[in-house]
C-alpha positions as CSV (number, residue, x, y, z in Angstrom):
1,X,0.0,0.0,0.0
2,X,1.2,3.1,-0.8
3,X,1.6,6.4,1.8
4,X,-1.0,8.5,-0.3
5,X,-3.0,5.7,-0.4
6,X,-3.5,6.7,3.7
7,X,-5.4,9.9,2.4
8,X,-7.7,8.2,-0.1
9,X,-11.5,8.6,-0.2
10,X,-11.8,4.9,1.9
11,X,-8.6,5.6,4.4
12,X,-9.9,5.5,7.8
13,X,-7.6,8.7,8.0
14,X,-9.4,10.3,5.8
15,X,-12.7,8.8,6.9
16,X,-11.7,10.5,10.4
17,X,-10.3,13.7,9.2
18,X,-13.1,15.0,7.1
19,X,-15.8,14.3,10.5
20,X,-13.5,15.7,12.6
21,X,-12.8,18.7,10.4
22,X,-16.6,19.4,9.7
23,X,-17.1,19.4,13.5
24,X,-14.3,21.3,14.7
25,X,-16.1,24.1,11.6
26,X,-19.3,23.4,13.2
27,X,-17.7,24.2,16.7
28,X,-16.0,27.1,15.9
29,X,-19.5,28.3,14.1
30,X,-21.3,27.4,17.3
31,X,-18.4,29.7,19.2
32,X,-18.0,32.3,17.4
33,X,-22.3,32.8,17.6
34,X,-22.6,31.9,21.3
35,X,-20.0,34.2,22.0
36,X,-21.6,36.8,20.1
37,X,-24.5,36.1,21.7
38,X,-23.1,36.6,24.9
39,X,-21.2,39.8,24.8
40,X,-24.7,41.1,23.6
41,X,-26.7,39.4,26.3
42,X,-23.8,40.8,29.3
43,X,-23.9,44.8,27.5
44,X,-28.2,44.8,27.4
45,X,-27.8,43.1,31.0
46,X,-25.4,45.4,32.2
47,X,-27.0,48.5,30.5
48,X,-30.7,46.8,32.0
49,X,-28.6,46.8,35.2
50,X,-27.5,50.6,35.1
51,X,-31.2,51.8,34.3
52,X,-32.3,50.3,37.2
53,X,-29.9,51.8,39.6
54,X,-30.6,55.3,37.8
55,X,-33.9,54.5,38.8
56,X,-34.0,53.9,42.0
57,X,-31.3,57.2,42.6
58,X,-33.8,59.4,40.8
59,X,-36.3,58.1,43.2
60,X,-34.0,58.8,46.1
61,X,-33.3,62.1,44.9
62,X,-37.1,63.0,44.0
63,X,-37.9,62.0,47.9
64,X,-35.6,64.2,48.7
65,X,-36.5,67.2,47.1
66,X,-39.8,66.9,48.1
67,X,-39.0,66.7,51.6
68,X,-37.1,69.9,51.1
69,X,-39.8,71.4,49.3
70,X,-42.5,70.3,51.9
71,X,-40.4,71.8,54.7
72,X,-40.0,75.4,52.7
73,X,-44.1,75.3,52.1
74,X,-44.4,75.0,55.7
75,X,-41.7,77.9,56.5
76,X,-44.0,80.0,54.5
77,X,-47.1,78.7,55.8
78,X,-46.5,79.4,58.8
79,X,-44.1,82.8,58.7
80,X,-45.3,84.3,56.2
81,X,-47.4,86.9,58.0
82,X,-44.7,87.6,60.2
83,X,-42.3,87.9,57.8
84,X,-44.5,90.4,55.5
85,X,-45.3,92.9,59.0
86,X,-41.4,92.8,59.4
87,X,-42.1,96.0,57.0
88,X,-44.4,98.0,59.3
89,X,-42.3,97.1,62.5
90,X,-39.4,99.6,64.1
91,X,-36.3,99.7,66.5
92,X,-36.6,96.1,68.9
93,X,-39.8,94.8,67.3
94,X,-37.6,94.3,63.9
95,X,-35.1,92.8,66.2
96,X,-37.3,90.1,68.0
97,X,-39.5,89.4,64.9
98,X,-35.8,88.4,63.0
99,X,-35.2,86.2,66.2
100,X,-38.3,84.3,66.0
101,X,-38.4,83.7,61.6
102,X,-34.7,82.3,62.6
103,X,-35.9,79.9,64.8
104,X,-38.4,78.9,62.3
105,X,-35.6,78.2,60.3
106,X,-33.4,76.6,62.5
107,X,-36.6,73.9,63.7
108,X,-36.6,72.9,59.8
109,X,-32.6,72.7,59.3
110,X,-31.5,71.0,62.7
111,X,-32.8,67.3,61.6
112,X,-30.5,64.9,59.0
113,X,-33.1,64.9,56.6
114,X,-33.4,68.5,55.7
115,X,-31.4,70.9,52.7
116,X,-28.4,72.2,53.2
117,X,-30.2,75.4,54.1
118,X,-33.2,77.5,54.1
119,X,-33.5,81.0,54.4
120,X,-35.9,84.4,54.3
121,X,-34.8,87.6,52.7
122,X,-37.0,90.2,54.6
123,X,-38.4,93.1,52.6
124,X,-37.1,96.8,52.7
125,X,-33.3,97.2,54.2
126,X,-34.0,93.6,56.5
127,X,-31.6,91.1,57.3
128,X,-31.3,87.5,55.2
129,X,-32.1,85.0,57.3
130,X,-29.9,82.2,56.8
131,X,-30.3,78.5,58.6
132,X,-27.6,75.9,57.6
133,X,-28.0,72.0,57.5
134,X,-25.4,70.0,59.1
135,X,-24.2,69.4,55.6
136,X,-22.5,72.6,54.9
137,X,-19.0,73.3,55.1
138,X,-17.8,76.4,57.3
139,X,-15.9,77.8,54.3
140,X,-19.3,77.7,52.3
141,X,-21.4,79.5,54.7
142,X,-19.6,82.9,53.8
143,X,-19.8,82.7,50.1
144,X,-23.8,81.1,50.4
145,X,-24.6,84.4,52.9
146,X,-23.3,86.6,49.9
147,X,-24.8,85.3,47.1
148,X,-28.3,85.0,48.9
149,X,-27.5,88.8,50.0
150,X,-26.8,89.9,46.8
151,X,-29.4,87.6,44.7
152,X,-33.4,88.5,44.1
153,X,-35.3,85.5,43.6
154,X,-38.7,87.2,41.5
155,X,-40.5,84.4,40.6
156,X,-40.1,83.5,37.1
157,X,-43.3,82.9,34.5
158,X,-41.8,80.7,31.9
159,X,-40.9,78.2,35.0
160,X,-42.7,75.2,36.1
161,X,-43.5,75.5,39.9
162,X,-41.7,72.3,40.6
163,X,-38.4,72.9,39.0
164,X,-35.1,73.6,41.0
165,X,-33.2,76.5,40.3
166,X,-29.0,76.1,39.4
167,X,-27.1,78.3,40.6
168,X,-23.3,78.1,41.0
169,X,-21.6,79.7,44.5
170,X,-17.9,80.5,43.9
171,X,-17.1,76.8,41.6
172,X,-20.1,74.5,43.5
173,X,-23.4,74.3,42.3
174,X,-26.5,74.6,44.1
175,X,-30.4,74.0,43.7
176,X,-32.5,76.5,44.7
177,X,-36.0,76.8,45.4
178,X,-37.7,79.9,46.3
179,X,-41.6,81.4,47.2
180,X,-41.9,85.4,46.7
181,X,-45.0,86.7,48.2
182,X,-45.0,90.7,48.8
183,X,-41.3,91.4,48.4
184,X,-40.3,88.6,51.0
185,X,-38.6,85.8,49.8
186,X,-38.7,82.3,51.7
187,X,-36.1,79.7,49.9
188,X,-34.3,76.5,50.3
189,X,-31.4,75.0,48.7
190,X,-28.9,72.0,48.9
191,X,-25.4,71.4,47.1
192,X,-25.7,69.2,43.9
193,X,-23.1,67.4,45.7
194,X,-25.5,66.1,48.5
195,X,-28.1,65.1,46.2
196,X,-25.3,62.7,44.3
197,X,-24.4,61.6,47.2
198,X,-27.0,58.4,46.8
199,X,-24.5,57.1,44.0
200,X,-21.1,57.5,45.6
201,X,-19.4,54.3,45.9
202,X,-22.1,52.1,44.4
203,X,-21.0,50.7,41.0
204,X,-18.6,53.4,40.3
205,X,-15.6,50.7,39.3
206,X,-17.4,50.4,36.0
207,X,-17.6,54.6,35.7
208,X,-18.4,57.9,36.8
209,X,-21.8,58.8,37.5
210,X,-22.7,62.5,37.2
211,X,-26.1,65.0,37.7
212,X,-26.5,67.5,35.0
213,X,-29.0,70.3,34.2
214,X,-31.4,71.3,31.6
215,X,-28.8,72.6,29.9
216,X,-26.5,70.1,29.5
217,X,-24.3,71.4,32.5
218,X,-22.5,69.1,34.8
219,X,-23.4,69.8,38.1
220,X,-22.0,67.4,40.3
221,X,-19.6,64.4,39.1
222,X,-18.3,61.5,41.8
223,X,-15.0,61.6,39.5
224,X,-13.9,65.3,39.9
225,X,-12.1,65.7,37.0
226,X,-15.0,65.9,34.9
227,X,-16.2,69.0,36.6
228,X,-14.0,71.4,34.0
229,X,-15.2,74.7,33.7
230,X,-17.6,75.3,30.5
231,X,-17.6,71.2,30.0
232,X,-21.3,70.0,29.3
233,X,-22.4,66.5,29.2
234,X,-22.8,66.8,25.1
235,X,-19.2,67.9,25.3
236,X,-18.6,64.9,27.3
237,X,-20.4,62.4,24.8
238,X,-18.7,63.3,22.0
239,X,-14.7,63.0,24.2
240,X,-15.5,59.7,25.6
241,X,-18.3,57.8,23.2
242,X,-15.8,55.3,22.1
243,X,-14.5,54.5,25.5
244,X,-17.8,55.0,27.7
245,X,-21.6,53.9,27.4
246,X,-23.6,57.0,28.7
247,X,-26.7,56.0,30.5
248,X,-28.9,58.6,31.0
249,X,-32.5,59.1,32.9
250,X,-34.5,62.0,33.7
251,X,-35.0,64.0,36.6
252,X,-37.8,65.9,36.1
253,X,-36.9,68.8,38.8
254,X,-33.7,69.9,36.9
255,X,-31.9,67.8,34.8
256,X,-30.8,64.3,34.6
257,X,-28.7,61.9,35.9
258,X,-26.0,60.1,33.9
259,X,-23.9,56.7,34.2
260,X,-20.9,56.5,32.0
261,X,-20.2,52.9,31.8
262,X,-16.9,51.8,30.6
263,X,-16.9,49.3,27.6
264,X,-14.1,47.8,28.5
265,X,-15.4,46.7,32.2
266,X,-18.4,45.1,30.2
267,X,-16.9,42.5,28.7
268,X,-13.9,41.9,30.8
269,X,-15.2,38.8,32.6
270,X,-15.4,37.2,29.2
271,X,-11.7,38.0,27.9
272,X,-10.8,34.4,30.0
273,X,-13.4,32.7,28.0
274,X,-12.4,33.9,24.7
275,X,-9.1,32.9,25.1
276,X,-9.9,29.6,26.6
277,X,-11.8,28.9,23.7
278,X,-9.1,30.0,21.1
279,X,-6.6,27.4,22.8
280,X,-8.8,24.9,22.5
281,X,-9.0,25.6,19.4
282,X,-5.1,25.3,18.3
283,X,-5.1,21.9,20.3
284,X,-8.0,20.7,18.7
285,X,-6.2,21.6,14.8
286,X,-3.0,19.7,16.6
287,X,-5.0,16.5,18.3
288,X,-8.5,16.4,16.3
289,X,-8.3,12.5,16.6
290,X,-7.9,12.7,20.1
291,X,-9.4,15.7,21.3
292,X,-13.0,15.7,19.1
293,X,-14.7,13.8,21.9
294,X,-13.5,15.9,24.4
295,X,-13.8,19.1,22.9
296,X,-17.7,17.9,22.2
297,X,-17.6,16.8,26.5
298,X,-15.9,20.0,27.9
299,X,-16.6,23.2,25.1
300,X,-19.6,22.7,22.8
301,X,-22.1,21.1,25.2
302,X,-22.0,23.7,28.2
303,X,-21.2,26.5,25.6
304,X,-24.7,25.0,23.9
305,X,-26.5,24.4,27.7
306,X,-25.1,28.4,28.5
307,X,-26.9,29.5,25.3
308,X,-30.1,27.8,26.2
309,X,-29.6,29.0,29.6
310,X,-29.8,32.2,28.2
311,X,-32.9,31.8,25.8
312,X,-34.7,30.2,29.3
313,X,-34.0,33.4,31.3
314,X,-35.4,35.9,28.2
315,X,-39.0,33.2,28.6
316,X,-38.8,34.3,32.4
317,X,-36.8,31.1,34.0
318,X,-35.2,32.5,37.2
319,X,-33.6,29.4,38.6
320,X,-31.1,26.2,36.5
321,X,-29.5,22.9,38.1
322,X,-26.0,23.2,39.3
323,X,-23.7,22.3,36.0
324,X,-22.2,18.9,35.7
325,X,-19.6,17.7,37.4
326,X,-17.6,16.8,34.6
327,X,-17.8,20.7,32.8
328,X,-14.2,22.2,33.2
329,X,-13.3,24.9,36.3
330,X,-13.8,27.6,33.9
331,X,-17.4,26.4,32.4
332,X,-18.5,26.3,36.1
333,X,-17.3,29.7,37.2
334,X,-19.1,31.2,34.0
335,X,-22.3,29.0,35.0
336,X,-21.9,29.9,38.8
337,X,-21.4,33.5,37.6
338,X,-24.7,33.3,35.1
339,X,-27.0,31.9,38.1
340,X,-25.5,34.7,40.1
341,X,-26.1,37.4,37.5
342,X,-30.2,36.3,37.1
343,X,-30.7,36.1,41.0
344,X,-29.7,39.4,41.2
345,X,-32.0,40.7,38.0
346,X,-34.4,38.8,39.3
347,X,-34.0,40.7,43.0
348,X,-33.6,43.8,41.2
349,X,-37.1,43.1,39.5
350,X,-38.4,42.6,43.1
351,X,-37.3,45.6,44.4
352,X,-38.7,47.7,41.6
353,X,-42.1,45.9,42.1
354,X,-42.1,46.7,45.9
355,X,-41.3,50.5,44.9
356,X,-43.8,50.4,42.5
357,X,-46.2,49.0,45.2
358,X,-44.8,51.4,47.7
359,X,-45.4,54.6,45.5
360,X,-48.8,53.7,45.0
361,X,-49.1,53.0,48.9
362,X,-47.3,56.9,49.0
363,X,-49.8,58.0,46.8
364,X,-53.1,56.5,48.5
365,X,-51.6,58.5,51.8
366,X,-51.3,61.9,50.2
367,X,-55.0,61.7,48.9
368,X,-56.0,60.9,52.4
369,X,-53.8,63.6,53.7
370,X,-55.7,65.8,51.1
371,X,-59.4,64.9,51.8
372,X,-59.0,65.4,55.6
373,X,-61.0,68.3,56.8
374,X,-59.9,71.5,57.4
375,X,-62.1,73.8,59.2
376,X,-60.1,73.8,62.7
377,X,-59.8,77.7,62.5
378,X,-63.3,78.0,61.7
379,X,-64.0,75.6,65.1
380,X,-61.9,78.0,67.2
381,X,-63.7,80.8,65.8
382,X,-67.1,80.0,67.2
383,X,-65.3,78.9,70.7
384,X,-64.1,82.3,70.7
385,X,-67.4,83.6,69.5
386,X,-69.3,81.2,72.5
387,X,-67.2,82.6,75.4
388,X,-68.7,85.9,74.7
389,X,-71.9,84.4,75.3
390,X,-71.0,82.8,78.8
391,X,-72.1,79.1,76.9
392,X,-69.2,77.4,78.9
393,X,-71.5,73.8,78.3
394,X,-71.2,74.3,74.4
395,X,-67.7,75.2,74.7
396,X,-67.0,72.1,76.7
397,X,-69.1,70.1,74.3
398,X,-67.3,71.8,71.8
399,X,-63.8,71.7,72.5
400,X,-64.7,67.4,73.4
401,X,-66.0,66.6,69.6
402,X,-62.7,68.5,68.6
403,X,-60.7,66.7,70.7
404,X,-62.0,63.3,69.4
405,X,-62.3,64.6,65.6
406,X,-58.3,65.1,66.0
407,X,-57.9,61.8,67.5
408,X,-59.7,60.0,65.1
409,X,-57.6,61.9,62.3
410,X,-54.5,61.3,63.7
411,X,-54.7,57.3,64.1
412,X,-51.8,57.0,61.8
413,X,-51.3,54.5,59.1
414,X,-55.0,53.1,58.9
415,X,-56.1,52.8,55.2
416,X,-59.1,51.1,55.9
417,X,-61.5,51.4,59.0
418,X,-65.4,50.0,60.1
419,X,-68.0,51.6,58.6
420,X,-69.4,51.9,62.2
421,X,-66.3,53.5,63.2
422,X,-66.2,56.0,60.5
423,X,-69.9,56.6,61.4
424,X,-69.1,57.5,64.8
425,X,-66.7,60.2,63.2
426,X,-69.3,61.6,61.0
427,X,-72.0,61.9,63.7
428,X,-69.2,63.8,65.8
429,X,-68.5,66.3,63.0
430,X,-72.4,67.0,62.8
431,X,-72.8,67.9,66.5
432,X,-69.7,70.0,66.1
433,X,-71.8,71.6,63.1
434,X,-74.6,72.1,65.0
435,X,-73.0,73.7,67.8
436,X,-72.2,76.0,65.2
437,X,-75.6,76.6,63.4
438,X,-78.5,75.5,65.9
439,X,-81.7,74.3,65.2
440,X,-81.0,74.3,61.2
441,X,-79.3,70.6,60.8
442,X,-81.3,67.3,60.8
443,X,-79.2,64.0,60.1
444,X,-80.9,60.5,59.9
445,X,-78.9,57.5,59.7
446,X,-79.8,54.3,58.8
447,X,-76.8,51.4,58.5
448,X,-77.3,47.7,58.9
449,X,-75.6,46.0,61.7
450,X,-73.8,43.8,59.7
451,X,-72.7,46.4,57.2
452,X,-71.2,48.9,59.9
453,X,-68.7,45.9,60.4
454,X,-67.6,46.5,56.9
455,X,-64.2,47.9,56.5
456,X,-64.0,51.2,54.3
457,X,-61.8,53.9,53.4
458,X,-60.9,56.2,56.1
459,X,-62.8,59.4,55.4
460,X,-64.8,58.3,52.7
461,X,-68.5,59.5,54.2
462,X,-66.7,62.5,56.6
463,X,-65.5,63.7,53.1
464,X,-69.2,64.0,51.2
465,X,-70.6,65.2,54.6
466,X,-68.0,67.8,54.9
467,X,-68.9,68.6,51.3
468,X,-73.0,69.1,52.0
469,X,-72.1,71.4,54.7
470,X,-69.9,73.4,52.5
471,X,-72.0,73.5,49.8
472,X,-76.0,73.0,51.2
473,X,-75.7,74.6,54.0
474,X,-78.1,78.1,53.2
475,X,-78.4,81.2,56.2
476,X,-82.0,80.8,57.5
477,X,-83.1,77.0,56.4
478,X,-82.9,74.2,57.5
479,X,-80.5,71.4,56.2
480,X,-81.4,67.6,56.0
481,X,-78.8,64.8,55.7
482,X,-79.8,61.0,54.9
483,X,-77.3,58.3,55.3
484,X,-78.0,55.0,54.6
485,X,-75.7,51.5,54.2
486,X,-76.6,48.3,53.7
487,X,-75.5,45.0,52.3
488,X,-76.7,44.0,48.2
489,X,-75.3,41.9,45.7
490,X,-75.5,43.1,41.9
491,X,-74.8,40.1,39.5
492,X,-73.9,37.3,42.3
493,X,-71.2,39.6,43.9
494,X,-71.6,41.1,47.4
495,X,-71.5,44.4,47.9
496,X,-71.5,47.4,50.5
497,X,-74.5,50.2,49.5
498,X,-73.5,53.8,50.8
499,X,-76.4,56.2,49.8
500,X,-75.8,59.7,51.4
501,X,-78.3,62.6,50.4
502,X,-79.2,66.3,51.2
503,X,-81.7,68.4,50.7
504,X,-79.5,71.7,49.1
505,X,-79.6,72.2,45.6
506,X,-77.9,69.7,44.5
507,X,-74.8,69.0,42.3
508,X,-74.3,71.8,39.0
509,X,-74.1,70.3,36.0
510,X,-70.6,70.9,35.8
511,X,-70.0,68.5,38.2
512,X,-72.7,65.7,37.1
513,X,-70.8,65.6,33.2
514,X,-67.2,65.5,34.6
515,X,-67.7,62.5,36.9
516,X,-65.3,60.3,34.7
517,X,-62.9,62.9,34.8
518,X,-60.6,62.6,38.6
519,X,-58.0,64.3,37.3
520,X,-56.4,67.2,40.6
521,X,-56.5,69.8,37.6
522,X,-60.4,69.7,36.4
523,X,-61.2,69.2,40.4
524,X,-59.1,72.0,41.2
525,X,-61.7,74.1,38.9
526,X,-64.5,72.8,39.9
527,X,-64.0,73.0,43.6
528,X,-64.6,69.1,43.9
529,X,-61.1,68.2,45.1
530,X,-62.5,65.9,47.6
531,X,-64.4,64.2,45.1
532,X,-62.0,63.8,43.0
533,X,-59.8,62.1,45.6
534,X,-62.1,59.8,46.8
535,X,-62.6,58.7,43.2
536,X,-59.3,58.2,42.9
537,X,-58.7,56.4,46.8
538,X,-61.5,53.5,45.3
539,X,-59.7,53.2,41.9
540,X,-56.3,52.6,44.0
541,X,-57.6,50.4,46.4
542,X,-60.0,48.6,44.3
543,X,-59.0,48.8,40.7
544,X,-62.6,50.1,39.6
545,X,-63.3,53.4,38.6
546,X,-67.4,52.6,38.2
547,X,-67.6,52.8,42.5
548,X,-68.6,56.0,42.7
549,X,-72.0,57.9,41.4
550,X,-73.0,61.3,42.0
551,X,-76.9,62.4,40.9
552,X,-79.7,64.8,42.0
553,X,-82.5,63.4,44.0
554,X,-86.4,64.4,43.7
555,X,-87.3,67.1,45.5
556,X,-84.2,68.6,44.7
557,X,-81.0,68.0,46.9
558,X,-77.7,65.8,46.0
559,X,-77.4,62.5,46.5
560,X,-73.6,60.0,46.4
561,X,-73.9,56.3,46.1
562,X,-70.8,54.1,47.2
563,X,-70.2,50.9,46.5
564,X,-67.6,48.9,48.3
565,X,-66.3,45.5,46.5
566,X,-66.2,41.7,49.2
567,X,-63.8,39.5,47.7
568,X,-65.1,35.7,46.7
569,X,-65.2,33.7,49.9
570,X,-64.4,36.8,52.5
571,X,-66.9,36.9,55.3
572,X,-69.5,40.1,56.4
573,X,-67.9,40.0,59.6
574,X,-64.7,41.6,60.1
């Protein structure tokens, strides 16, 4: 037999070579895509990953500022007639008023939550009132007193009422938000530094993350040397876009905050992997008699198993068997490191869910914090008004029904209460009423024993009551109020009834055509901002928005019809 003769069509050589060289094409094929594959799969991860931290900063940083804001709308609240008589005042009167606006400031900057300052620019030749967070350098203090001394904050038109306002103090920037009501000027502000602060030292191996405004200008960086004078972050894009992914998201009081994520640290876990795999390769060109079967054990099967791995977590599979035993080292660090990678996307998806939940929880709060009543000056009024009259039983009275209407406000925490609980409130607030307008109110009630046991939102009836004696009430005739709850069940599903009428002139047809529409801004113009909440409460706890009917009875007077949702299977009782 001749030598060629070992590389002829029948040669087992041949025979061998030509398998062995169509696999090792197939498994560099089946490389080169998986790997592919990957390095997209780890950038959309890691990018996915960097949204999601942006996300929950912004969130941070949007609590924030509405803490700082809340605490300057309560500056102004409650100062703000003190501050505007500062005018009219001479000599130690100026000095005393000046002492007591400063410890209104100092109450609101003394805690850890609160800005890096707040302030009050008194009208005429007074003082600026200055309060500094714990926050603030001594060396900032001086150059913060001057700018604020030398600064007019008139309120600007073209701005919307819940931006912040840049402003840079001798290199730092700062955020600024001011009120301006009869040349006095109440403001707050923190360094754009505090507010990053959130990111510092969370992920910032991979890159820089930086706050910019409107504008495009970098505010606050936690890698300083980005923070060159007249550098903006579109300057910045076009320097570093071949070395740096810039991740951006919006934050809707000034700017946005950006993550510049180095390519390089994207893939770098995979540069061992690559060159594993190109070693193999020159071995297997070397050895393909000997090394086919093993390169098909140890490369192409967990390189396959990592690709469907990958497929399974895009259909939503959070969770894969441990690798085989007989995968290399390397193979089981990359699967190890895979499992890893979706348990933490998968706890990340978590934790947005529970923020999600929790900012709708937020949200159902604030509209009970909005439809709580507010006639406690009014109360104090006609105590003021009674001791005049020597009526110390109705101030007693009085002042008791106040007492408990406060209690029951203040419970803290409850979303839902008993109907017969909330009842108790409502008839409280009506002898509190009358106290204030005898002989002119007449309230029936009429609720079912087993329906008071039903659990409602807090301040659901108080808030339409409160509404009839705001709107029905008329000097010189008498007001009727009907309130009725029982148990029904419309298309085999239980329900609570809530019928509460009056006998004023009932709703304007204004109000009767919008009742789709809960929107703050149309109830803000219609004076039905109560309404509108309670709409809204039902649609958050329940998930209906068909809960709530407003009509006009015969004779004429309003009447609002409730219905509260049981679950399948949940008992009357509570």
């Amino acid at each position: 037999m001749k030598v060629g003769g070992l590389f002829t069509r029948k040669s087992i050589v041949f025979r061998l070579f030509v398998p062995f060289t169509i696999i090792l094409a197939i498994l560099f094929t089946v490389l080169l895509l998986s790997n592919i594959y990957s390095l997209e799969v780890v950038r959309t991860q890691s990018i996915s990953n960097s949204r999601n931290t942006l996300g929950i900063y912004v969130e941070n940083i949007h609590n924030k500022l509405n803490l700082y804001a809340k605490d300057l709308t309560e500056v102004f609240e409650n100062q703000v007639d003190a501050a505007t008589e500062y005018e009219r005042l001479n000599g130690s009167d100026r000095y005393f008023r000046e002492v007591a606006l400063l410890d209104a400031l100092k109450a609101k900057a003394s805690n850890d939550d609160s800005s890096d300052g707040v302030f009050i620019k008194l009208p005429g030749d007074g003082a600026t009132l200055v309060q500094f967070g714990k926050r603030t350098r001594i060396e900032d203090k001086l150059d913060l007193i001057d700018f604020l001394k030398s600064h007019d904050f008139l309120p600007d038109p073209d701005r919307n009422l819940d931006e912040w306002t840049d402003f840079e103090v001798q290199g730092a920037h700062y955020l600024f938000r001011s009120i301006t009501y009869e040349k006095v000027s109440f403001g707050t502000f923190v360094k754009a530094d505090s507010l990053l602060a959130v990111a510092s030292g969370e992920g910032q191996e991979r890159g820089p993350t930086l706050l910019s405004a409107r504008d495009g200008g970098i505010l606050a960086s936690t890698d300083r040397s980005l923070l060159e004078p007249a550098l903006s972050l579109s300057d910045l894009r076009d320097r570093d876009q071949k070395s740096y992914l810039f991740i951006s998201e919006p934050i809707a009081e000034f700017g946005d905050i950006t993550h510049m994520m180095a390519k390089q640290s994207i893939f770098s876990g995979l540069k061992l992997i690559q060159w594993l795999i190109i070693s193999l390769a020159a071995i297997s060109v070397v050895a393909i008699p000997l090394m086919v079967r093993l390169l098909a054990r140890d490369i192409l099967q967990p390189v396959l198993e990592l690709v469907k791995a990958a497929k399974d977590v895009e259909k939503g599979r959070t969770s894969f068997p441990e690798p085989s035993e007989h995968f290399s080292i390397e193979f089981m660090k990359l699967f190890h490191s895979f499992d890893s990678m979706v348990r933490e996307i998968t706890d990340l998806k978590i934790h947005t869910y529970e923020e999600k939940i929790e900012r709708s929880r937020t949200e159902l709060k604030y509209l009970q914090m909005q439809i709580r009543p507010h006639f406690f000056l009014n109360a104090i009024s006609t105590i003021n008004s009674l001791t005049y009259q020597n009526k110390n039983e109705e101030i007693r009275m009085l002042i008791q029904l106040l007492s408990q209407h406060l209690r029951y406000m203040f419970k803290g925490g409850l979303v839902l209460v008993p109907l017969e609980e909330e009842m108790k409130h409502v008839v409280n607030y009506v002898r509190m009423q009358e106290i204030r307008n005898p002989d002119r109110i007449f309230c029936m009630t009429d609720i079912d024993e087993a329906a008071g046991r039903i659990r409602i939102p807090q301040f659901l009836v108080q808030t339409f009551v409160e509404n009839i004696f705001k709107h029905a009430l008329t000097y010189g005739e008498m007001l009727s109020i009907f309130i009725r709850a029982s148990l029904i069940e419309i298309e085999d599903k239980p329900y609570l009834h809530i019928s509460i009428e009056d006998n004023g002139g009932g709703f304007p047809p204004s109000v009767l055509q919008a009742g789709e529409d809960s929107s703050l801004e149309h109830a803000e113009a219609s004076g039905q901002v109560g309404i509108s909440n309670i709409r809204r409460t039902l649609q958050l706890l329940y998930k209906r928005e068909d809960l709530l009917k407003l009509s006009n009875a015969e004779p004429p007077g309003a009447r609002v019809e409730v219905l509260i949702p049981r679950e399948e299977g949940e008992e009357w009782t509570s």
